[in-house]
Every structure is written in structure tokens, then in C-alpha cells.
C-alpha positions in Angstrom: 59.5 -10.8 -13.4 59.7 -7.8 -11.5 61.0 -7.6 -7.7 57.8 -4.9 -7.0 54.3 -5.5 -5.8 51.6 -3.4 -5.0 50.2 -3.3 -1.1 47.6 -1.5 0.7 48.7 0.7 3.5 46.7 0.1 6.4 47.3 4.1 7.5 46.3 6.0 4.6 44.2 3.3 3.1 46.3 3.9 -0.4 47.8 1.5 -2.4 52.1 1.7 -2.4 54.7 -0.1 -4.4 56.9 -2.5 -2.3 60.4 -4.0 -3.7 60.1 -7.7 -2.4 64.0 -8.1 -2.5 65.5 -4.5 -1.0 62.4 -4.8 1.2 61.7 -0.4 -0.1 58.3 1.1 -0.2 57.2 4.0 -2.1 53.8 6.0 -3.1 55.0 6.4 -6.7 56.0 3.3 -9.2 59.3 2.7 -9.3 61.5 4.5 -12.3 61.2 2.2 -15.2 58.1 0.6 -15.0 55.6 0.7 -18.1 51.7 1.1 -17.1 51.4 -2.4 -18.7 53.9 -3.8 -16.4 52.4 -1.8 -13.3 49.1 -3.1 -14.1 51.1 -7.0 -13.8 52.3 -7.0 -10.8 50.9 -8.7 -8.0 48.3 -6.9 -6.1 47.7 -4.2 -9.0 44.5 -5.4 -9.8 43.1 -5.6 -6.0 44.9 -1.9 -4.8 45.1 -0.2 -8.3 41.8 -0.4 -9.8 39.4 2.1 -8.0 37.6 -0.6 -6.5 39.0 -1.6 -3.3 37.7 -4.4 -1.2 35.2 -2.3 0.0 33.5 -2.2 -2.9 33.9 1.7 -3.6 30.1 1.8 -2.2 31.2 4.9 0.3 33.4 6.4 2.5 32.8 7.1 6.5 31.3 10.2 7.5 33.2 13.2 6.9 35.1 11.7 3.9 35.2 12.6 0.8 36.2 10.8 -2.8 38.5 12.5 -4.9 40.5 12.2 -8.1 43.9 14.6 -9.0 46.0 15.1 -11.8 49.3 16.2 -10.6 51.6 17.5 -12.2 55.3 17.6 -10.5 58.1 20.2 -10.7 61.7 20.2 -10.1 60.9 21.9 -6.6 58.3 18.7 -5.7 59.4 17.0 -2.4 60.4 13.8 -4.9 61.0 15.4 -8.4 60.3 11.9 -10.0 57.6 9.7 -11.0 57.0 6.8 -13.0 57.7 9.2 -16.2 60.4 10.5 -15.3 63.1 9.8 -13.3 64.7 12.9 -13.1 61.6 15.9 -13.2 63.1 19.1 -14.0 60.6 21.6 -15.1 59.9 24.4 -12.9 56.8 25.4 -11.4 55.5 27.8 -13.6 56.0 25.2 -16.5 54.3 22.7 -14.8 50.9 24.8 -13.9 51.0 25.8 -17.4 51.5 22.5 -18.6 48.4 22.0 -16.5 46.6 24.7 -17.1 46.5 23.0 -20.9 44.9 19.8 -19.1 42.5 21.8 -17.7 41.3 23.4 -20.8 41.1 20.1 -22.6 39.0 18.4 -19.5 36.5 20.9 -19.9 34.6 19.6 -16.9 33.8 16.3 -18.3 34.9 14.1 -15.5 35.8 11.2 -18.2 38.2 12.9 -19.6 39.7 14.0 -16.3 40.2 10.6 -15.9 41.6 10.1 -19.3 44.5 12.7 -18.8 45.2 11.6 -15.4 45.7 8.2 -16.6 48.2 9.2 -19.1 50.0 12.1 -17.6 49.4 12.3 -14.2 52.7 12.2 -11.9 51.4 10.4 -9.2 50.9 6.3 -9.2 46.8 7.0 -8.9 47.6 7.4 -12.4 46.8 3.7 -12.9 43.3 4.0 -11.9 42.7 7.5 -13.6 43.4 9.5 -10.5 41.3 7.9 -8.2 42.5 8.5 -4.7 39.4 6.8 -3.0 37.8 8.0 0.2 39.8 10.0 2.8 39.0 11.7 5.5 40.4 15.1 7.1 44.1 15.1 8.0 44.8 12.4 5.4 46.3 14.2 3.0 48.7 17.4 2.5 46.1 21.0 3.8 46.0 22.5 0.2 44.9 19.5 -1.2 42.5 18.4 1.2 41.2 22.0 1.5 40.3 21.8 -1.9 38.6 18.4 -2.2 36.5 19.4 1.0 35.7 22.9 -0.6 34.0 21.9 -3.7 30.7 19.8 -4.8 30.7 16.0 -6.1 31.4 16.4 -9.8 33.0 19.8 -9.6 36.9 20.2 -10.3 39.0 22.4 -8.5 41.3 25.3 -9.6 45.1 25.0 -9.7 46.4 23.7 -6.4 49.6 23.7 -5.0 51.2 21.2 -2.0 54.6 20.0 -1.5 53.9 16.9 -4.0 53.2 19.5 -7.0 50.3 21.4 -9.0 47.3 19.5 -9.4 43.5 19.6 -10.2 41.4 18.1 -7.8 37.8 16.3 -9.2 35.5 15.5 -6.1 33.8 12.4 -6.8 32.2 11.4 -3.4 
């Protein structure tokens, strides 16, 4: 069985992967790791499902509930995720990679979470890009500027941040 298990940071109230023998935590899942064998490992269900202890009833006031597919590039602070090891596309290929996403989502926010759960470069990818409630200051200013800047059910244009390109689907 694998050395990894999913935790809860108490900061950023996001779920991180933590290597119980090297005692290393990271946002994405390790190199390696199938989605099957993500979804295993202890604390996955609990922290990666969407549906936190809270219940997923609501956030505090002033948050907001979003979703992302993102979409790294070889200049991405951590040109890996649990696809690739090694990410080595560049930035234009990744915004048109999702810029094809895009077209297939459509605005259905289903399929959103389809795509996201299949190619999405960030560990959310497990529960269809769900980042759950945050609040101002949480997360990276482009991104945050544009989950605060649109409507519940509307999906953002082509963002950019230090992590990557991604859409952004508000959800709460």
C-alpha cells in the first residue's frame, strides 16, 4: 500500500497529499499515482470528494465556491502533476490545449466537471475541480479575481497565475 494519505490543511482549508514515511506534503498527487489509487488512500474519500465535513451547505460571507481546470506549462511554478511528471509544453500550447476544453464545455457545468476530472493538472481533479469555498486572499490574484468577477454558474475566460492557464466555473 502506498506511503501517501490525504489531509486537510487547516490554513487554506484544501485537501494535500502527505508521504507518511519522508514525512513530505504537497498540493498535487504524487508522480505515479493512478486516480483509482488516489481515490484509496486514506483520507480521500473525507478531503477529496467535494463534500467536506461541513457538508458543502455554504461558505462564510464573502466566499465564494469555485471549480478550475488547469492546465500547466513548462513555465508553471511546479511543471508536474499527477500526469505528468515532467510538463513541458509551453504556454501557448497549453491555452490552446485549453481553449479546446472550453469549446467542448460549452457552458454546461457537467461537463466542466467531466474534463476537469480527467485532464485537469491540479489534484482537485479528483473531485471534478471543486476547490470548495474560499475567501479573498486565499488563492493566487488572477485566479481569485476571476472567481469573484463572475456569477454562480458562469465560467470564466482564460486565466493565467503562476500554477498555469485555467478556467474558472463559480459555483457558490
Amino acid at each position: 500500500m502506498s506511503e501517501w494519505e490525504v489531509r486537510l490543511s487547516t490554513s487554506k482549508g484544501l485537501p494535500y497529499f502527505f508521504n507518511t514515511t519522508t514525512r513530505q506534503s504537497v498540493w498535487d498527487p504524487p508522480a505515479g499515482l493512478t486516480p483509482e489509487q488516489i481515490s484509496q488512500l486514506p483520507g480521500a474519500k473525507e478531503h477529496l470528494s467535494g463534500k467536506s465535513a461541513s457538508g458543502g451547505g455554504g461558505g462564510k460571507p464573502g466566499q465564494v465556491r469555485a471549480s478550475h481546470l488547469l492546465v500547466k506549462h513548462r513555465d508553471s511554478r511546479r511543471p508536474s502533476s499527477w500526469k505528468e511528471a515532467n510538463i513541458t509544453r509551453t504556454k501557448e500550447e497549453a491555452i490552446e490545449i485549453l481553449e479546446g476544453y472550453e469549446a467542448q464545455i460549452g457552458g454546461s457545468a457537467d461537463k466542466f466537471a467531466e474534463l476537469a476530472a480527467l485532464h485537469s493538472d491540479c489534484s482537485s481533479h479528483a473531485s471534478g475541480g471543486d476547490l470548495g469555498w474560499f475567501g479573498r486572499g486565499q488563492m493566487q490574484k488572477p485566479f481569485e479575481d476571476a472567481a469573484y468577477g463572475i456569477e454562480v454558474g458562469q465560467i470564466s475566460e482564460i486565466i493565467s497565475s503562476d500554477s498555469g492557464v485555467h478556467l474558472v466555473l463559480r459555483t457558490g
